[in-house]
Each structure stands twice: as structure tokens, then as C-alpha cells.
TORMARDO-744013 format. One record per residue: residue number from 1; residue in one letter; chain; x, y, z of N, C-alpha, C, CB in turn. Coordinates in nm, 2 decimals, m for minus. Glycine has a CB too. Example, Ala and Ser with C-alpha at 12.3 -4.5 7.8 and 13.67 -1.06 7.14 Angstrom:
2
<node 1 A A <1.32 m0.57 0.78> <1.23 m0.45 0.78> <1.32 m0.33 0.78> <1.13 m0.45 0.90>>
<node 2 S A <1.28 m0.22 0.71> <1.37 m0.11 0.71> <1.29 0.00 0.79> <1.41 m0.06 0.57>>
This chain:
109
<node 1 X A <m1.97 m0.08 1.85> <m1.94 m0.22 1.81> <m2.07 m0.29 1.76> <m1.88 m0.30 1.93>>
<node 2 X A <m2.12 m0.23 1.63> <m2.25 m0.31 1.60> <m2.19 m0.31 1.42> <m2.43 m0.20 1.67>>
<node 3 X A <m2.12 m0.41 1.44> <m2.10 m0.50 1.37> <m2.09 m0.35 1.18> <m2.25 m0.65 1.41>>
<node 4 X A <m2.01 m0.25 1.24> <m2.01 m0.16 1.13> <m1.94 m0.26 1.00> <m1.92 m0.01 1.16>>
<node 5 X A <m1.86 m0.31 1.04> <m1.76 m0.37 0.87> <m1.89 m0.43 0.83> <m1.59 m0.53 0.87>>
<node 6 X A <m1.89 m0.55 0.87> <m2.00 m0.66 0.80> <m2.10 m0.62 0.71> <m2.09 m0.72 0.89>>
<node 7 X A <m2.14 m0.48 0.80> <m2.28 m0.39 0.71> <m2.23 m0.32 0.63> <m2.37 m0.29 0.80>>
<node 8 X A <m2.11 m0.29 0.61> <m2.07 m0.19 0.49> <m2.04 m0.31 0.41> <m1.94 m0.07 0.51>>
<node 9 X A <m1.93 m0.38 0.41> <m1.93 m0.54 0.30> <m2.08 m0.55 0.28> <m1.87 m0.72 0.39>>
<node 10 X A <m2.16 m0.59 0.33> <m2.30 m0.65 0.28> <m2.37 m0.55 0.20> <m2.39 m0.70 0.40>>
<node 11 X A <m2.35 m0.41 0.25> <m2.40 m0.31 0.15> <m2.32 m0.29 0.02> <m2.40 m0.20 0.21>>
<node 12 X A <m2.17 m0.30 0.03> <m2.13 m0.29 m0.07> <m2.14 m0.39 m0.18> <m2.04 m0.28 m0.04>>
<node 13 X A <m2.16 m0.50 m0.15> <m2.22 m0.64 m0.17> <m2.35 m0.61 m0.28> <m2.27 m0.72 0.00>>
<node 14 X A <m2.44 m0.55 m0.21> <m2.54 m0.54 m0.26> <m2.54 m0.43 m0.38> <m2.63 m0.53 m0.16>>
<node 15 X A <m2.43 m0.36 m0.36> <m2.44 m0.23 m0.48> <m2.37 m0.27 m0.60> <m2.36 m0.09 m0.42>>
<node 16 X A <m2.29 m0.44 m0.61> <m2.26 m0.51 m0.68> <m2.10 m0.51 m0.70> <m2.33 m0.48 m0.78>>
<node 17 X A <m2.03 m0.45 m0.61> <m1.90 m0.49 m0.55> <m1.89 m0.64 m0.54> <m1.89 m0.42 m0.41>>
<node 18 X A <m1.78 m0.69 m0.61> <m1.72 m0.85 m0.61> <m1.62 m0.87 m0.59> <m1.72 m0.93 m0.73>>
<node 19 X A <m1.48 m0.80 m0.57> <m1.38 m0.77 m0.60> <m1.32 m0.70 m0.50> <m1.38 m0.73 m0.69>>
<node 20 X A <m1.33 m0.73 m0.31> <m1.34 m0.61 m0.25> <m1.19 m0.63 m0.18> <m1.49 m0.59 m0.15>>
<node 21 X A <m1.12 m0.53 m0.14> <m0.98 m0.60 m0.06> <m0.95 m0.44 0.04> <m0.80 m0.65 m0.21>>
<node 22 X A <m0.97 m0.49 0.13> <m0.92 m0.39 0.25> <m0.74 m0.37 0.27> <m0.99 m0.47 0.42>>
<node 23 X A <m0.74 m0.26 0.29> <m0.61 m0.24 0.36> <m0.60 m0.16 0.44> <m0.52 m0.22 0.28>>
<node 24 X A <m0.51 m0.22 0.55> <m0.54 m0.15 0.69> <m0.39 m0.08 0.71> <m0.59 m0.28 0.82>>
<node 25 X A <m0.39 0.08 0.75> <m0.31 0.11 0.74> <m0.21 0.13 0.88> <m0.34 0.18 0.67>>
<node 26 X A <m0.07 0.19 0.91> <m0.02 0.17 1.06> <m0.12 0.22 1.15> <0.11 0.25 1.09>>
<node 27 X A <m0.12 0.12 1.29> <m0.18 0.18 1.38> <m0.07 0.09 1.53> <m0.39 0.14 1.36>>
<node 28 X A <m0.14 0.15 1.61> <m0.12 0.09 1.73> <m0.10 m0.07 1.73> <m0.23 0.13 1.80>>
<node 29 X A <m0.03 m0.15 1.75> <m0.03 m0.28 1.74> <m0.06 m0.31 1.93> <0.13 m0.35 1.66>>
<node 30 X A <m0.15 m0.48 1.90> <m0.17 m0.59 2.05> <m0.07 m0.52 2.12> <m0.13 m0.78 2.05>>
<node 31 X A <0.06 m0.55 2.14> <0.18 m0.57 2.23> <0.15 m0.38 2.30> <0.38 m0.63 2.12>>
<node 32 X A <0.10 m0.28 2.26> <0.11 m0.18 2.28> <0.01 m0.10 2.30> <0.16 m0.15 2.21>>
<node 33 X A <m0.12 m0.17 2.30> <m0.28 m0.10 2.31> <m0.32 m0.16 2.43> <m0.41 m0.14 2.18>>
<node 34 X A <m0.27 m0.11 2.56> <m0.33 m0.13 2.69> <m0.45 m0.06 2.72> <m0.25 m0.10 2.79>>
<node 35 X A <m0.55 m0.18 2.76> <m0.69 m0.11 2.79> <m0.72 m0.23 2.94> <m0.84 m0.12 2.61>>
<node 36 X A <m0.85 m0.14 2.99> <m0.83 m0.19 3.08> <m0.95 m0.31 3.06> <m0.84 m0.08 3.19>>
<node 37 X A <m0.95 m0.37 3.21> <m1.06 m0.50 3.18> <m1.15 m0.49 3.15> <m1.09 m0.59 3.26>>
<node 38 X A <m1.26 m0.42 3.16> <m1.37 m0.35 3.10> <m1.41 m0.35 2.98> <m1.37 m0.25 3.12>>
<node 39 X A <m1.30 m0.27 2.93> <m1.30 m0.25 2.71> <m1.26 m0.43 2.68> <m1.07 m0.08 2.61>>
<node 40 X A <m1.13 m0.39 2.76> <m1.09 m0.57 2.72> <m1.18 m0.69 2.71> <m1.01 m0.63 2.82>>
<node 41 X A <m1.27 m0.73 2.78> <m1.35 m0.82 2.79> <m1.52 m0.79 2.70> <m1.34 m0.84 2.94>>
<node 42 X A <m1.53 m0.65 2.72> <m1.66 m0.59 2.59> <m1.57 m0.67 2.47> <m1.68 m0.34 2.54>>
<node 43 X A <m1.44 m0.60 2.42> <m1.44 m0.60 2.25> <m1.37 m0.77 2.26> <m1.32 m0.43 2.13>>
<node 44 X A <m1.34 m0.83 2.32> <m1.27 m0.95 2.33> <m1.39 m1.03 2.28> <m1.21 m0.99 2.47>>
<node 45 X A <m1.50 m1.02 2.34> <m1.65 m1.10 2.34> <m1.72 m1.11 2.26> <m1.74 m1.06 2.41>>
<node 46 X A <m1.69 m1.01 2.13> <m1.73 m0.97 2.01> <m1.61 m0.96 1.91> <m1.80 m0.85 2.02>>
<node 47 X A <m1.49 m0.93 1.93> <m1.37 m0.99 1.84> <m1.27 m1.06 1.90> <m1.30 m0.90 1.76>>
<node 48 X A <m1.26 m1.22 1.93> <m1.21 m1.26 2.00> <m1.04 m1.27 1.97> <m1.29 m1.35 2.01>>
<node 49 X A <m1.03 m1.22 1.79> <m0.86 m1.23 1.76> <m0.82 m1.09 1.79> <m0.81 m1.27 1.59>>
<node 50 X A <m0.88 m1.02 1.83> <m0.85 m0.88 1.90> <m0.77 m0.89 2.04> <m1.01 m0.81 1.93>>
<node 51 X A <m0.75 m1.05 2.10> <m0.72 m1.04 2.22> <m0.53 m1.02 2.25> <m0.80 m1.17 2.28>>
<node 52 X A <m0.54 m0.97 2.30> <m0.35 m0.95 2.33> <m0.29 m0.89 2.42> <m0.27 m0.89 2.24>>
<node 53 X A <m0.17 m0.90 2.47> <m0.16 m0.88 2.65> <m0.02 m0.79 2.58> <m0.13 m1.07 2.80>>
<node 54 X A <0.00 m0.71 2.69> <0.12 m0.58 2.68> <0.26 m0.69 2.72> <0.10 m0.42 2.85>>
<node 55 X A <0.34 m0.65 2.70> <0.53 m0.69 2.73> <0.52 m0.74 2.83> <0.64 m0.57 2.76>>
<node 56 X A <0.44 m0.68 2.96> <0.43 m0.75 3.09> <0.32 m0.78 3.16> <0.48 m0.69 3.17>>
<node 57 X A <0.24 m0.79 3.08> <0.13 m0.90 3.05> <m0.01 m0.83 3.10> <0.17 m1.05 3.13>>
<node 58 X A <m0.02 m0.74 3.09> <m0.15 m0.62 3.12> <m0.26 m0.65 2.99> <m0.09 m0.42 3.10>>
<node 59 X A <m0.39 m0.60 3.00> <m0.48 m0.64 2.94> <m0.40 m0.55 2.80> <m0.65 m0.60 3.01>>
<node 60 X A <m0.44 m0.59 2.64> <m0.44 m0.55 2.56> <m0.53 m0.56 2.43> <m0.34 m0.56 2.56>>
<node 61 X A <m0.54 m0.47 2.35> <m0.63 m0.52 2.20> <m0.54 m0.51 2.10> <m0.76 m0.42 2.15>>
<node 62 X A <m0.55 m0.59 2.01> <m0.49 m0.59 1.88> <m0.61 m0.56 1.79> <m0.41 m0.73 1.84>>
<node 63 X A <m0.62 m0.43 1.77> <m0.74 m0.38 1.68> <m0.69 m0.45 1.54> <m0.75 m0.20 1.67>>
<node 64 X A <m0.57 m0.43 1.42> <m0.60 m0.48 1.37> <m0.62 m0.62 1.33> <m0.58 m0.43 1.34>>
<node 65 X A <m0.61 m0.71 1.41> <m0.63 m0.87 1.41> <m0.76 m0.90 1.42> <m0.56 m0.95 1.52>>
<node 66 X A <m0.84 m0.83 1.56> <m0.97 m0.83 1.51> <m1.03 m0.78 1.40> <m1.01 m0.79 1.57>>
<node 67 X A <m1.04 m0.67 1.36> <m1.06 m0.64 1.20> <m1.01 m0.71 1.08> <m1.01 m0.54 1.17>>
<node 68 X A <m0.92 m0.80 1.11> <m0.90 m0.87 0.96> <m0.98 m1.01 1.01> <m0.70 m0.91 0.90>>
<node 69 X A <m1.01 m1.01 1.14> <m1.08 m1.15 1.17> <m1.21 m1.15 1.12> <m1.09 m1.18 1.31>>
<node 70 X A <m1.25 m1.00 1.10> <m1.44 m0.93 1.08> <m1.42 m0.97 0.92> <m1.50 m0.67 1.12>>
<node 71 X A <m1.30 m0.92 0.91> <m1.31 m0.91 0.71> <m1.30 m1.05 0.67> <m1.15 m0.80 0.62>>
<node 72 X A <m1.17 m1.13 0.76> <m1.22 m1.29 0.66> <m1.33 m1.35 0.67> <m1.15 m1.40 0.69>>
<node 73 X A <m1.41 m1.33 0.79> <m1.58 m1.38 0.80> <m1.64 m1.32 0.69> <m1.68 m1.34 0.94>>
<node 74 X A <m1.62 m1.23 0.62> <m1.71 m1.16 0.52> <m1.62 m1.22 0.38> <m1.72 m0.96 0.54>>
<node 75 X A <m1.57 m1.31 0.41> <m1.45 m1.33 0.25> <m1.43 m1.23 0.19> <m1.49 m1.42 0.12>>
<node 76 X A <m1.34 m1.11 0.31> <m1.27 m1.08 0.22> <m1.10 m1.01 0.22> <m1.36 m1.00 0.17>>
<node 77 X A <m1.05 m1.06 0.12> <m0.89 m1.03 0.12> <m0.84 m0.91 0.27> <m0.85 m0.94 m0.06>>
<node 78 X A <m0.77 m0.89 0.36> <m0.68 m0.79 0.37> <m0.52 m0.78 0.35> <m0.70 m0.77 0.49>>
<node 79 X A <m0.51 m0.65 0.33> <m0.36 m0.61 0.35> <m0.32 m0.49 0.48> <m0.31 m0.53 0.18>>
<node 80 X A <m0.25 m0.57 0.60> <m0.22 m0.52 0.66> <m0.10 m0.45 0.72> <m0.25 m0.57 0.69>>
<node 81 X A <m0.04 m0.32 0.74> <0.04 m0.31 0.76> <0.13 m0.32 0.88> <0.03 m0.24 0.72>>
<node 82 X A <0.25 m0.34 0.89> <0.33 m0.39 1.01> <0.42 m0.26 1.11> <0.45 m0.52 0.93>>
<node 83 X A <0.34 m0.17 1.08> <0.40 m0.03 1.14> <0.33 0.00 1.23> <0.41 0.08 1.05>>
<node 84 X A <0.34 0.00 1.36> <0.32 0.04 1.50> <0.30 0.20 1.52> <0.44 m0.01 1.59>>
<node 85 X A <0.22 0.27 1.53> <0.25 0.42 1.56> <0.32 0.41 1.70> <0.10 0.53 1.57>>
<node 86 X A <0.27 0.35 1.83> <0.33 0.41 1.89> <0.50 0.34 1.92> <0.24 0.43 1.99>>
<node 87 X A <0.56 0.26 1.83> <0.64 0.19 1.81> <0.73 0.25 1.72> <0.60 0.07 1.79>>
<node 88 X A <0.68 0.35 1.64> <0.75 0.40 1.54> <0.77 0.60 1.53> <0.67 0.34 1.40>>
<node 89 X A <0.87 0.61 1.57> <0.91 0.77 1.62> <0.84 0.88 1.48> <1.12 0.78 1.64>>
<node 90 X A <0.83 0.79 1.39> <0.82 0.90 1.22> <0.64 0.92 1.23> <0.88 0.79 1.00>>
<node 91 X A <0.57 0.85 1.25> <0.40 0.84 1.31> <0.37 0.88 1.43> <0.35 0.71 1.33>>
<node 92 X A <0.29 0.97 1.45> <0.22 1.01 1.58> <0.14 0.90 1.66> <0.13 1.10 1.55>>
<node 93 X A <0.17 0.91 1.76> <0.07 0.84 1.87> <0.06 0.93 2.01> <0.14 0.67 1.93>>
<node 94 X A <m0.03 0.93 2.03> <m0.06 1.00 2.15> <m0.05 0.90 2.27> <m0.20 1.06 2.14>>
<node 95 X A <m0.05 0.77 2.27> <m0.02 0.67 2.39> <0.12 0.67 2.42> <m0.06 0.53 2.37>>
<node 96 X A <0.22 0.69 2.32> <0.38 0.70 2.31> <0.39 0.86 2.40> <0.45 0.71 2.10>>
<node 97 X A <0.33 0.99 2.32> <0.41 1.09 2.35> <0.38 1.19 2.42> <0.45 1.13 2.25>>
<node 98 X A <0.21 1.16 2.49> <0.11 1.21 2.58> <0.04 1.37 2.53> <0.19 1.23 2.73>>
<node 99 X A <0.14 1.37 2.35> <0.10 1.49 2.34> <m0.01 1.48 2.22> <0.21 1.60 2.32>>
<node 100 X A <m0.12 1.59 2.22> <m0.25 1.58 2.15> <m0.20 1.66 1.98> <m0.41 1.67 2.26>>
<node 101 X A <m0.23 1.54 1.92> <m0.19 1.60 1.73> <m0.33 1.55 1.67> <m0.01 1.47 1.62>>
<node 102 X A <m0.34 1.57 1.54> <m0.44 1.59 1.43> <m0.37 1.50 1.32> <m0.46 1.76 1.39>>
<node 103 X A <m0.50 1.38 1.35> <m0.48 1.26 1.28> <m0.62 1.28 1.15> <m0.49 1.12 1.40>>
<node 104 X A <m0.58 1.22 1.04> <m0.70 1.18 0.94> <m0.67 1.02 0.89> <m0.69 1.28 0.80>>
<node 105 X A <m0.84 0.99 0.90> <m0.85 0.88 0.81> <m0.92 0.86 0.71> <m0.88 0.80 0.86>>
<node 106 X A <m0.86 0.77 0.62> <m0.96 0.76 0.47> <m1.02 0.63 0.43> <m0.87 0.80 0.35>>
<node 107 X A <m1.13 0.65 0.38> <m1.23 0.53 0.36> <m1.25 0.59 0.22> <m1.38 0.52 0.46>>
<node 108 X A <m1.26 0.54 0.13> <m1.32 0.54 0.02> <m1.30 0.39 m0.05> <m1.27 0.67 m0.06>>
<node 109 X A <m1.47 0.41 m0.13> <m1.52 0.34 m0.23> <m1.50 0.33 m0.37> <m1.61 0.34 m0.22>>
């Protein structure tokens, strides 16, 4: 948690990127990313729209809320998607199904 978005925006920034728009693709949503008080209160302290509590009210993160919170401090656009892995049977989650699969992610500039 050392502030990776900001430094890639600012780098990108500097390589003469003007035009920048993130899109964030399905993940885990708040209502479903139980962590305990520990993680909760580290990444809460440093992304405070990250904060969100389970169905029955247990510590939670909404990873992407915090991340669109990092990206509007840097002005810039997101597009977020509203698909839950572990909420959605066609996407893998390992918090849903306890079993271990092979995930990729993509970043490119």
C-alpha cells in the first residue's frame, strides 16, 4: 500500500499521457470481502471509501471503491464493473468455492 496508482498516473503523466481512463474489471465486491480487523483498519486508514461491512455486519473491503477513490484524487475517469466473482457462479472465486484456480490480470498502456 504505497500509494502504487498515484505513482503510475503521475508517471504516466509525465510520459505525456492526458487522456487516461481506468477500467476496473469483476472482482469481489464490499458486501462479500470479509477481512479481519487488522487488514480492515491498515487499508481503511489509507482508503477510507474502501470501508464496508458483510450482510451481517463483519469487517469488510470494497476494493473497488477504494480504487476509484485513488483514481478520482488523480482526475481520473473510471469504469467500473458491477460483477461480483464471488456472487457470480460463471467467475471464479476462491472465497465462494474454497477451491484453488488460475486467475490473470491485465494492465497495459
Amino acid at each position: 500500500m504505497n500509494n502504487i496508482t498515484g505513482k503510475v498516473v503521475e508517471r504516466m503523466e509525465a510520459m505525456g499521457a492526458r487522456s487516461i481512463i481506468a477500467s476496473l474489471g469483476p472482482s469481489i465486491c464490499g458486501t462479500c470481502y470479509e477481512v479481519g480487523e487488522d487488514v480492515f483498519t491498515e487499508v481503511v486508514n489509507q482508503f477510507p471509501l474502501a470501508k464496508s461491512q458483510t450482510r451481517d455486519g463483519k469487517y469488510a473491503l470494497d476494493l473497488p471503491a477504494g480504487l476509484v477513490g485513488v483514481l478520482s484524487e488523480c482526475g481520473i475517469a473510471s469504469e467500473v464493473s458491477q460483477q461480483c466473482t464471488a456472487e457470480s457462479s460463471d467467475l471464479f472465486s476462491y472465497r465462494r468455492d474454497g477451491v484453488c484456480g488460475r486467475q490473470a490480470g491485465v494492465i497495459w498502456i
